[in-house]
C-alpha positions as CSV (number, residue, x, y, z in Angstrom):
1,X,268.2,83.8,37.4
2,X,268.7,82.0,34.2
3,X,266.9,79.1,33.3
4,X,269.8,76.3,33.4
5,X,270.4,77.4,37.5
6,X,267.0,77.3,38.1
7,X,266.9,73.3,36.5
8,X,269.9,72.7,38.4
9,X,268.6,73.8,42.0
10,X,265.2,71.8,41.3
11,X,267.0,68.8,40.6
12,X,269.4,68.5,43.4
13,X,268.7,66.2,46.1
14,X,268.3,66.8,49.7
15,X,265.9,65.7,52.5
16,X,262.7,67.0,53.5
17,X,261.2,68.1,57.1
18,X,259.5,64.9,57.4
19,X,261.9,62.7,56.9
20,X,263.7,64.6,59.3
21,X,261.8,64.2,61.4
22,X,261.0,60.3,61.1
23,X,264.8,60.1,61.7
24,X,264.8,62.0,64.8
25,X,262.0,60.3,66.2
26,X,263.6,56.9,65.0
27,X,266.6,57.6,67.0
28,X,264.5,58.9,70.0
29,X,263.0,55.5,70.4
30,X,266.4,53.9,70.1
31,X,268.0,55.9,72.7
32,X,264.9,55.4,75.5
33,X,265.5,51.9,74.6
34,X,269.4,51.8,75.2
35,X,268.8,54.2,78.7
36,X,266.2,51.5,79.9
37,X,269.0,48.8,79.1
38,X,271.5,50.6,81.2
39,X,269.3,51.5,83.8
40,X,268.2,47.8,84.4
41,X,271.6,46.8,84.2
42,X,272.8,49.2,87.0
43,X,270.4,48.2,89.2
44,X,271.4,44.9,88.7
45,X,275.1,45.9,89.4
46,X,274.1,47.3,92.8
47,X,271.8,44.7,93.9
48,X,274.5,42.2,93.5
49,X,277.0,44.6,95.1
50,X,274.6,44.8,97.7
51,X,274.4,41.2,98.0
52,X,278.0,40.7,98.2
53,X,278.4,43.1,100.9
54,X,275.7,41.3,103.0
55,X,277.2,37.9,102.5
56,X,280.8,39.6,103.4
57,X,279.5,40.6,106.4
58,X,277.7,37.3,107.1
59,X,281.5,35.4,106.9
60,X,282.6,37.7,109.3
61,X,280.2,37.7,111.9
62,X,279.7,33.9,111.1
63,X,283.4,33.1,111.8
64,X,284.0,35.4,115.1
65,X,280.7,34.0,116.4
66,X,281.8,30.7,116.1
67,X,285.4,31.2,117.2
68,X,284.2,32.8,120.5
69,X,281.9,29.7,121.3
70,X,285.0,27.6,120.5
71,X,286.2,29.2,123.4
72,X,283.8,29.1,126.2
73,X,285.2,27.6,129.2
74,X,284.7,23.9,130.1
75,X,284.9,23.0,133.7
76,X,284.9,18.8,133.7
77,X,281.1,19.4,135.1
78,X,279.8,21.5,132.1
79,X,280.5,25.0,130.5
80,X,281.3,28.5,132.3
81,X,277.9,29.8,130.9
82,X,276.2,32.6,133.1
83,X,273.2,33.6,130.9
84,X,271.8,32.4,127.5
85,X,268.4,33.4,126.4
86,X,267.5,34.3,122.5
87,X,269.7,37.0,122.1
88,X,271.8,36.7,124.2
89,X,275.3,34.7,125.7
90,X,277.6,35.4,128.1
91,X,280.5,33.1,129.2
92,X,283.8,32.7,130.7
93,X,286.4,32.2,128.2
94,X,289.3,29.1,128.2
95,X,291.1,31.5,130.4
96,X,288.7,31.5,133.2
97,X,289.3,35.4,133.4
98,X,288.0,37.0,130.9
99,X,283.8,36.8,130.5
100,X,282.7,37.5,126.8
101,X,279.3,38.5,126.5
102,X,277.3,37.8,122.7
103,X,274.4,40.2,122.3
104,X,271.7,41.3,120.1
105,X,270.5,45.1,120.2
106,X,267.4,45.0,118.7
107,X,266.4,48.8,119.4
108,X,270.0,49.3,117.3
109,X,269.8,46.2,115.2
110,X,273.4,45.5,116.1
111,X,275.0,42.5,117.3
112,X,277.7,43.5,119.7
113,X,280.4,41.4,121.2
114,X,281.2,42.7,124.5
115,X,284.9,41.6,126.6
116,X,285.2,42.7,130.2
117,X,287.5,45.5,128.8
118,X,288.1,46.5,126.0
119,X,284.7,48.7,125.4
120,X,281.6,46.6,123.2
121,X,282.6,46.0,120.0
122,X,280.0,46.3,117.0
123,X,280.3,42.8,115.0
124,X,277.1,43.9,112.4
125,X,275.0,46.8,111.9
126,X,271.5,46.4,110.0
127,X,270.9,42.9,111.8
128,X,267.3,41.9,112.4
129,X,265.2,39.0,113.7
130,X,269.1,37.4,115.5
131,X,268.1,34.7,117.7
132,X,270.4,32.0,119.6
133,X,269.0,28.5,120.2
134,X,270.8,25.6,122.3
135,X,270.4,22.6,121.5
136,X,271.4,18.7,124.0
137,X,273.6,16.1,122.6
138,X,270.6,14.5,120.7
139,X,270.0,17.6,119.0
140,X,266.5,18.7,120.7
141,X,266.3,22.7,121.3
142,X,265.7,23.7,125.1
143,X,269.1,22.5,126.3
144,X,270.2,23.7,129.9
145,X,273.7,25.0,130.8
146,X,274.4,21.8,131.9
147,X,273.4,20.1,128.7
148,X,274.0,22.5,126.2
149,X,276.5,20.7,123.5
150,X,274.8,22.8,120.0
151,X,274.2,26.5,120.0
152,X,272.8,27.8,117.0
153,X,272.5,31.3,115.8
154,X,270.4,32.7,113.4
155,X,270.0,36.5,111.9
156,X,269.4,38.3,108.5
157,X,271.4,41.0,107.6
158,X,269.2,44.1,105.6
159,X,271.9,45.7,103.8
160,X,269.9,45.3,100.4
161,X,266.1,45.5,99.9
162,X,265.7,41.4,99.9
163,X,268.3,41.2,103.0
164,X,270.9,37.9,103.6
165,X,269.4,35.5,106.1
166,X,271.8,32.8,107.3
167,X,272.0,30.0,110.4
168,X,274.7,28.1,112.0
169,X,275.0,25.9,114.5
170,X,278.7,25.4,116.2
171,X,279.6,22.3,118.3
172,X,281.0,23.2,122.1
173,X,284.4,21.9,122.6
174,X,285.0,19.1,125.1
175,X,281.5,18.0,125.9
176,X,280.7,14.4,123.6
């Protein structure tokens, strides 16, 4: 080799191992930063997708809930009402033909909205601790058939890990 390539090849520059290697490790600590970001931020997205299905739901049941107690019978005395307890009602409906039946399924964790025919329909899967309470013209809870004017439904829906609890209370037609 002559002596003017062997200058030339010692004085090029170039980078070592080690600061190869501080790069790569650099970068490494980067990247398992920007994973972690993404990773929180996806669970973000599907606990709010979560929570947006659970509330969709909620609407739903909330408005055919409330429609059907729109509809329960009145008779001048008081309502067509055959059985209420906690979690469950069962009426006559304005026609005075068809009974509708509102029930909890707590070995299913369904709430099921059953019509003479057709078949039970499913209003909600995943529902837990549902519970009806009736409630008098001055608002007290224990109301009879004959003094039921309230009826308020409560229930949490456990689509996402914290769940969507929600209560209404729906005002009988006719009565006050």
């Amino acid at each position: 080799m002559r002596k003017g390539e062997a200058n030339r090849i010692r004085n090029q520059s170039g980078v070592t191992l080690i600061e190869l290697i501080i790069v790569l490790i650099i970068f490494s600590i980067l990247a398992a930063g920007i994973a972690s970001y993404l990773s929180q931020s996806m669970r973000a997205f599907m606990a709010a997708k979560d929570g947006l299905a659970g509330l969709g739901i909620s609407q739903y049941v909330d408005q055919r809930i409330a429609m059907e107690i729109r509809e329960i019978n009145f008779e001048g005395s008081g309502y067509s009402i055959t059985d209420f307890t906690t979690d469950t009602l069962t009426f006559q409906n304005t026609d005075d033909v068809t009974t509708v039946q509102i029930k909890y399924d707590s070995a299913s964790s369904r709430l099921l909205l059953d019509y003479a025919s057709p078949a039970v329909q499913t209003l909600a899967n995943n529902i837990t601790d549902f519970v009806f309470t009736y409630y008098d013209k001055e608002g007290i809870a224990g109301a009879t058939v004959s003094t039921v004017v309230f009826i308020e439904y409560s229930y949490t829906i456990a689509e996402s890990a914290t769940g969507f609890s929600t209560t209404s209370r729906v005002m009988l037609r006719d009565k006050i």
